[in-house]
N, C-alpha and C positions, 0 to 999 in steps of 0.2 A: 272690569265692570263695563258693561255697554253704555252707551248714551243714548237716551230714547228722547226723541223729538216730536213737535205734532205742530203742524203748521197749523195756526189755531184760527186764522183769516178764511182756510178752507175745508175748515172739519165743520159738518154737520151735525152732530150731536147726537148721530145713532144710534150711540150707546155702543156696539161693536165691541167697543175694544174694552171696554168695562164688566160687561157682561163674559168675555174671555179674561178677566186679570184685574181686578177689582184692586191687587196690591198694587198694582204699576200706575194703572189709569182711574182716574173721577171724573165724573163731569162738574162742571162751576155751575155758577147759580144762573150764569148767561144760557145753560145750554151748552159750553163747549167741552171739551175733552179736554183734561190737562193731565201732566205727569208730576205725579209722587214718590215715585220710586224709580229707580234705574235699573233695579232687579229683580229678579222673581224666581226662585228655584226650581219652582213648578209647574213654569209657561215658558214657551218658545214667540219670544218677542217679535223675531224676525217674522214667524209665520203668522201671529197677530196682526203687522203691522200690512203684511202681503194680502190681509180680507178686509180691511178697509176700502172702503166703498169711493171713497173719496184720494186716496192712496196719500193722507195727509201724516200719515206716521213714516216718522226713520229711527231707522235702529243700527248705531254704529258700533263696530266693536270697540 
């Protein structure tokens, strides 16, 4: 299983990664990005994490 991270001091709250992976990523009520899930059958995390604007996601194997 991957571990998905999001530095949450320098994510903007784009929406990005939510709008690609709704099972993995939400936004809080602050605004930010956070993770729900570690996995997703049907998204390429890595290549999620590579269109963040902010390049505050990591995706480890």
């Amino acid at each position: 299983m991957a571990k998905v991270t999001i530095d949450e001091s320098a994510c903007v709250g784009c929406g990005l990664c939510v709008n690609a992976c709704s099972t993995v990523f939400e936004l809080s009520e602050d605004g930010v990005a956070k993770v729900k899930a570690h996995e997703c059958s049907d998204c390429d995390l890595k290549d999620i994490a590579s269109q963040c604007p902010v390049n505050c996601i990591t995706v480890e194997d």
